[in-house]
C-alpha positions in Angstrom: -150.7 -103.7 -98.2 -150.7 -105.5 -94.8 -151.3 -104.4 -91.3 -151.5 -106.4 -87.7 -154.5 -106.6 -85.7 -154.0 -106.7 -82.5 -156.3 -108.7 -80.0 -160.1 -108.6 -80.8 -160.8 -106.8 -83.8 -158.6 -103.8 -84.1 -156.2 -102.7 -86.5 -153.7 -99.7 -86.7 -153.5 -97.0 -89.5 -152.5 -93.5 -90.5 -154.9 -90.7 -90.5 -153.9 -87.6 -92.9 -150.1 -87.6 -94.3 -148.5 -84.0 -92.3 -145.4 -85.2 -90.9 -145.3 -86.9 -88.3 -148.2 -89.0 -89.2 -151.2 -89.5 -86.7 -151.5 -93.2 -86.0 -155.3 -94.0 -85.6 -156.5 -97.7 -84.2 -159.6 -98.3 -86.1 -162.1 -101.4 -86.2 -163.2 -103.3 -89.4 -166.6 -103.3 -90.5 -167.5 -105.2 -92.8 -171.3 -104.1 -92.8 -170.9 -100.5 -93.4 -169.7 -97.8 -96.1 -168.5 -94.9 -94.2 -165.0 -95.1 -92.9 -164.5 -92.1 -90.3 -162.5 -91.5 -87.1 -163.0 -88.7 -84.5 -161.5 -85.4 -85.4 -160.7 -81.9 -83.4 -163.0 -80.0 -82.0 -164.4 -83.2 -80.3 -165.2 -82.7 -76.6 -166.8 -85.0 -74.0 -169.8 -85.8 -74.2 -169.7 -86.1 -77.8 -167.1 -88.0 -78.1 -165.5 -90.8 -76.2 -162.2 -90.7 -74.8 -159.1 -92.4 -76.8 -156.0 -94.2 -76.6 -154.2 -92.3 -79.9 -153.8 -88.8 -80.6 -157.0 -87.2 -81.9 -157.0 -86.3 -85.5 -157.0 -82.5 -86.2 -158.0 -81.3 -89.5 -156.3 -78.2 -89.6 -152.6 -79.7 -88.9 -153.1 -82.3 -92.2 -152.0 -80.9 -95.7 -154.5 -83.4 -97.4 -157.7 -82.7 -95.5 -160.3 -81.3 -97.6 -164.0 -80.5 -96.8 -166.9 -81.7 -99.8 -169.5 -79.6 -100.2 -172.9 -80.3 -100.0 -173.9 -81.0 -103.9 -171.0 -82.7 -105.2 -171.1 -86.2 -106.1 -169.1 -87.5 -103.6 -171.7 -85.8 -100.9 -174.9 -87.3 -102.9 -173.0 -91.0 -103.1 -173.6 -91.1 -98.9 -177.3 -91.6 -99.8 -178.9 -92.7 -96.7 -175.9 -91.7 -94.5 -176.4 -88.3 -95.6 -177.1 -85.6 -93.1 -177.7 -82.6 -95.1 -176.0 -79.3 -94.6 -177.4 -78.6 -91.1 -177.4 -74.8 -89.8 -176.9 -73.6 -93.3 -173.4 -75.3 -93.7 -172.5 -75.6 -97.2 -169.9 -78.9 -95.7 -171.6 -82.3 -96.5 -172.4 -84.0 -93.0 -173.4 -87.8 -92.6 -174.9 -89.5 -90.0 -174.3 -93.5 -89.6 -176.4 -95.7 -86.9 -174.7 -99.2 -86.3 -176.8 -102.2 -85.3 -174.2 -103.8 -82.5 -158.3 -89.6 -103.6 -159.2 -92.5 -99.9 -161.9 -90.4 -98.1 -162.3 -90.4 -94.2 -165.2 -89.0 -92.6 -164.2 -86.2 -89.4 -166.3 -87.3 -86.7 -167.2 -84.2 -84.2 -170.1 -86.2 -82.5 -170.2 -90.3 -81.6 -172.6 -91.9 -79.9 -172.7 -95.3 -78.8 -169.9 -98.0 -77.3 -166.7 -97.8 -78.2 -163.4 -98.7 -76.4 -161.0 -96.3 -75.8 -158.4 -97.6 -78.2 -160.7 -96.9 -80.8 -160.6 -93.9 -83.0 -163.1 -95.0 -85.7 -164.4 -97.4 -88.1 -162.7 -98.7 -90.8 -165.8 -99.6 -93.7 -165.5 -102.3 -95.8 -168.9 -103.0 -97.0 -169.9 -102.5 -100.3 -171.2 -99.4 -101.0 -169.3 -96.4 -103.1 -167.5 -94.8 -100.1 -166.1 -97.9 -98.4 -162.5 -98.3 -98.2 -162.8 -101.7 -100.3 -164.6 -99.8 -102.9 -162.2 -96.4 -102.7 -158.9 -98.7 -103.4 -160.6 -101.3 -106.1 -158.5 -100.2 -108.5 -155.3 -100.1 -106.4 -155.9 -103.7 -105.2 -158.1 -105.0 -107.4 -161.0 -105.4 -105.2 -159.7 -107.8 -102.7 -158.9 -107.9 -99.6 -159.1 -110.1 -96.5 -157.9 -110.7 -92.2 -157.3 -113.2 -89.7 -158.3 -112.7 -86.4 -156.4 -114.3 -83.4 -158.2 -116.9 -80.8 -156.5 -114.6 -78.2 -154.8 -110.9 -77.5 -151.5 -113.0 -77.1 -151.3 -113.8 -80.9 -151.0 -111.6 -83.5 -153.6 -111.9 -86.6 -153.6 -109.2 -89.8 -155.6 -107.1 -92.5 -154.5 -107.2 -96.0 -155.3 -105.3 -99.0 -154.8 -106.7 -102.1 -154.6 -110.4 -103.4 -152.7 -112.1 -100.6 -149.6 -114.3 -101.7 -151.0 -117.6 -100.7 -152.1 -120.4 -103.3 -156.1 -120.0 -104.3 -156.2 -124.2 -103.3 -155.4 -123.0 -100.0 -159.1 -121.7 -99.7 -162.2 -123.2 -99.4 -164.3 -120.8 -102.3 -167.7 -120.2 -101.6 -169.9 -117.7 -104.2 -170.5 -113.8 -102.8 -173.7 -112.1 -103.1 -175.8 -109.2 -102.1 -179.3 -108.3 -101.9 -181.5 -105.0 -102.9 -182.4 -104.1 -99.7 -178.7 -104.3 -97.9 -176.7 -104.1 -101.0 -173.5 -103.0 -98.9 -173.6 -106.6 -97.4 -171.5 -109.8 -98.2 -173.5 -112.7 -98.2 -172.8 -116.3 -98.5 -174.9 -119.4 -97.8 -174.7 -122.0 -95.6 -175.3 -125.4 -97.2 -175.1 -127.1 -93.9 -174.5 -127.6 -90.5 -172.3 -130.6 -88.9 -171.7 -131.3 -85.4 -169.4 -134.4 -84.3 -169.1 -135.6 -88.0 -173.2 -135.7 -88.4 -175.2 -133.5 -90.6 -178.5 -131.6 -88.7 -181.5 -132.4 -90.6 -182.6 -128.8 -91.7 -184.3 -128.2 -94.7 -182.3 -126.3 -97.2 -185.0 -123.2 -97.6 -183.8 -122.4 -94.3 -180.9 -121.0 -95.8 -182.1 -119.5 -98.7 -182.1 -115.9 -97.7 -178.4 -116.3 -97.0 -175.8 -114.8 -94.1 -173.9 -112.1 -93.8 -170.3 -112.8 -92.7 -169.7 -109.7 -90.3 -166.6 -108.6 -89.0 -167.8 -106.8 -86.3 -170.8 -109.3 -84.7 -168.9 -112.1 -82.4 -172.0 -113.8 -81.9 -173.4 -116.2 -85.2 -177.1 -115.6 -85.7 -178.9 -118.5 -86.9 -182.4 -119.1 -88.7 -184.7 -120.5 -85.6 -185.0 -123.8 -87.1 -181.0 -124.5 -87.8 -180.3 -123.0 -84.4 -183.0 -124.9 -83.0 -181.0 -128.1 -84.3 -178.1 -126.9 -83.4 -178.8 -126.4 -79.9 -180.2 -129.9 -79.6 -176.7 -131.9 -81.0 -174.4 -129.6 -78.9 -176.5 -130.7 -75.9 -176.6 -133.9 -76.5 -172.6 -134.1 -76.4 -172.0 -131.5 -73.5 -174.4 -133.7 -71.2 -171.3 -134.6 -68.7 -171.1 -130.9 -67.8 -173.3 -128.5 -65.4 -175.4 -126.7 -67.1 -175.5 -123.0 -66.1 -178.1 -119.8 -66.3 -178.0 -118.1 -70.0 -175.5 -114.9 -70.5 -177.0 -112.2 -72.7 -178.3 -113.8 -76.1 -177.1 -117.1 -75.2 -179.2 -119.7 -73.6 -176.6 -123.0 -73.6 -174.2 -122.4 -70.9 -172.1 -124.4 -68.8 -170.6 -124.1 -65.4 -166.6 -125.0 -66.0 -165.5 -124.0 -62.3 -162.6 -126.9 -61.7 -162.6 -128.8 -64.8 -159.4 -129.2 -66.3 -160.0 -129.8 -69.9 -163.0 -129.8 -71.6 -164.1 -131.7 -74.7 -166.0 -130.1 -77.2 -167.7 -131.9 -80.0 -166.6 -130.4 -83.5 -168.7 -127.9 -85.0 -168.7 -127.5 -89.2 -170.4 -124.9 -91.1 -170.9 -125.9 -95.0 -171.3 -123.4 -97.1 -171.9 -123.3 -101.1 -169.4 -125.0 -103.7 -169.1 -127.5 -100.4 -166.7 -124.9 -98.8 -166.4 -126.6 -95.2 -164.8 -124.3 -92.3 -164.3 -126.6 -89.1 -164.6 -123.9 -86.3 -161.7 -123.5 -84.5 -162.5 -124.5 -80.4 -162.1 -121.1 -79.7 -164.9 -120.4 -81.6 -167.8 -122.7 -80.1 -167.8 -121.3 -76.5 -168.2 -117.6 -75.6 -168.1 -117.0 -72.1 -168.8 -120.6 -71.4 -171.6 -120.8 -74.0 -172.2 -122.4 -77.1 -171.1 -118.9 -79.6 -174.8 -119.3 -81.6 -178.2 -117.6 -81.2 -181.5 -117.6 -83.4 -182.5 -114.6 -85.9 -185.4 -113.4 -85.7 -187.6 -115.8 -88.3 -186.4 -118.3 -90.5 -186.8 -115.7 -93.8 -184.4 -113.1 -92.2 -180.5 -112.9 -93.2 -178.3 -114.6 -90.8 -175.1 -113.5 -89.4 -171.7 -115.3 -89.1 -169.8 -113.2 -86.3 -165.8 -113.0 -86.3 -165.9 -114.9 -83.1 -166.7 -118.8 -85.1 -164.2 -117.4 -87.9 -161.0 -117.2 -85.2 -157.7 -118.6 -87.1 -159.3 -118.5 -90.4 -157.9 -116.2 -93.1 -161.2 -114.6 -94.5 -160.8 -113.7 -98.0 -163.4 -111.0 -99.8 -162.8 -111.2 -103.6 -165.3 -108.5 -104.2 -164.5 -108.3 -107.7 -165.0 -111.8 -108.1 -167.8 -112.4 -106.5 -166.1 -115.0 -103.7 -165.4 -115.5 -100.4 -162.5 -117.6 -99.2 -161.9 -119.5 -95.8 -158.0 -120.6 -95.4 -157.5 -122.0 -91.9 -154.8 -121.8 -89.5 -153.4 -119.2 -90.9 -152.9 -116.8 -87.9 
C-alpha cells in the first residue's frame, strides 16, 4: 500500500470505514507504538484545532471500545492509563520527547500543526501500525521525504518494487531499555571525501533513525569532529549567532550560491548515504548537534535523510538507504 506525503512529514489516511470515509493527515513516528488521532467530544483547550474533519466514534461502524483487562489493554504497558473514574474503557497516555487499532484522543497536549490529526506509530512495539499489519505486509515498510513542500515524497507498506541492489543494507537492532526503537550504527563519518578520526566506541551504543527528529544528534566527540571539518570548509562565509540547538551558523544575506563540502554518514555493512545538500544546512546551520554523552543513543533526524527512500525490513532485521528516489 502506498500513500504521498506531502511537504515535511505528513501523510494522509482514512480513519474508520462509514461511508464517506473521514480523511485524517497523520505524521510518522517512527519512535513510538501508539497510533491515535483526535476523536469527538474534543473541545479546545484539550485539543488543538485541525485542518480535516474530526473523527467521531459514534458515526464509524467499526469503532469499538477495549476494556480495561483484555489483552490488547495490558499490551499498552507503559502507555497505559488505567480505567480512570471507574471506567471500565482502557485509556493510554503517550509523552513524546520532540483488526488495525487507532487510539480516540479526547485530550492532546503539546505542538502540533493544525493539519495534523494524529500520529501514525511505527516503532516496534505490539500496537504499532508496523507491528498490527506484519502479516499483511510482511513486516516492511519504508518513505521518502521531499527536500521541499513543492515535491511530492511517499509512505509504503509492504516490500517496495525496486531491486534490493538499489539499497545500501545496513543491520537493525534494538535495545532492552527502548525496545520500540530502530537502531543502526554509524561506522563513520566523511566530510569532503576525508574520514574524521573518531574512535569507533563512540558509536557503539548505536542511533536511532527517527522519522520525526529533523535535527541528527551526535555523540560529543563525533560531533565535536564534525564541527571542526565543516568549519574548516565554510571559512569564506560569515559566521552568524547560533539558532536553537545549533551552534555553526552562517550569515547567507546576498550570496548567490553557496558551496557546501559533502557530508557522508557510513554506517554498518559499509552502507554509505551521501546527504543530500538539503540536508547539511537548517536554517542556515550545519543540521547536527551533540547528545548528551558519548554512551547515549544518537539520533538520525529525517532532515539529513531528505531524497532518500528509507527502508525498515523489521522482519529482517535491516535498514535500507536508496537515494534519489523522491
Amino acid at each position: 500500500m502506498q500513500l504521498e506525503l506531502r511537504g515535511g512529514d505528513h501523510l494522509r489516511t482514512c480513519g474508520g470505514r462509514r461511508v464517506p470515509g473521514v480523511k485524517q493527515t497523520m505524521v510518522r513516528d517512527t519512535a513510538s507504538d501508539v497510533a491515535w488521532v483526535q476523536c469527538a467530544p474534543c473541545p479546545r483547550p484539550q485539543c488543538h484545532p485541525q485542518t480535516d474533519t474530526l473523527y467521531d466514534p459514534s458515526q464509524s461502524s467499526t469503532y469499538a471500545p477495549f476494556a480495561c483487562g483484555s489483552p490488547i489493554c495490558r499490551q499498552l504497558g507503559p502507555y497505559g492509563n488505567g480505567c480512570a473514574g471507574g471506567s471500565r474503557q482502557c485509556q493510554y497516555r503517550v509523552q513524546y520527547p520532540d483488526s488495525r487499532r487507532f487510539g480516540c484522543s479526547h485530550a492532546v497536549r503539546g505542538h502540533f500543526p493544525n493539519d495534523t490529526a494524529g500520529i501514525m506509530a511505527l516503532g516496534g512495539g505490539a500496537q504499532s501500525l508496523a507491528s498490527q499489519t506484519r502479516l499483511t505486509y510482511g513486516g516492511v515498510f519504508s518513505y521518502c521525504l521531499p527536500r521541499t513542500p513543492s515535491y511530492s515524497g511517499f509512505f509504503v507498506l509492504g516490500v517496495p518494487g525496486v531491486a534490493a541492489s538499489r539499497y545500501a543494507l545496513t543491520p537493525m537492532f534494538a535495545v532492552p531499555q527502548a525496545p520500540m526503537l530502530y537502531l543502526v550504527r554509524l561506522q563513520a563519518i566523511v566530510v569532503a571525501g576525508q574520514a574524521l578520526a573518531v574512535p569507533p566506541a563512540v558509536f557503539a551504543p548505536g542511533s536511532v533513525v527517527d522519522s520525526r527528529s529533523v535535527i541528527t544528534r551526535l555523540p560529543p566527540t563525533a560531533y565535536g569532529a564534525l564541527r571542526a571539518a565543516f568549519r574548516a570548509r565554510m571559512g569564506m562565509y560569515r559566521a552568524a549567532p547560533p539558532k536553537y540547538q545549533l551552534d555553526t551558523c552562517y550569515d547567507l544575506r546576498g550570496v548567490r550560491r553557496v558551496t557546501l563540502p559533502t557530508i557522508t554518514l557510513v554506517f554498518d555493512h559499509s552502507a554509505a548515504v551521501e546527504l543530500d545538500p538539503s540536508g547539511i544546512l537548517y536554517d542556515n546551520c550545519l543540521a547536527f548537534a551533540p547528545g548528551s554523552d558519548d554512551r547515549a543513543i544518537g539520533v538520525i533526524g529525517n532532515g539529513q535523510l531528505q531524497t532518500y527512500e528509507v527502508l525498515y525490513n523489521v522482519a529482517g532485521a535491516t535498514m535500507g538507504f536508496r537515494r534519489a528516489a523522491c
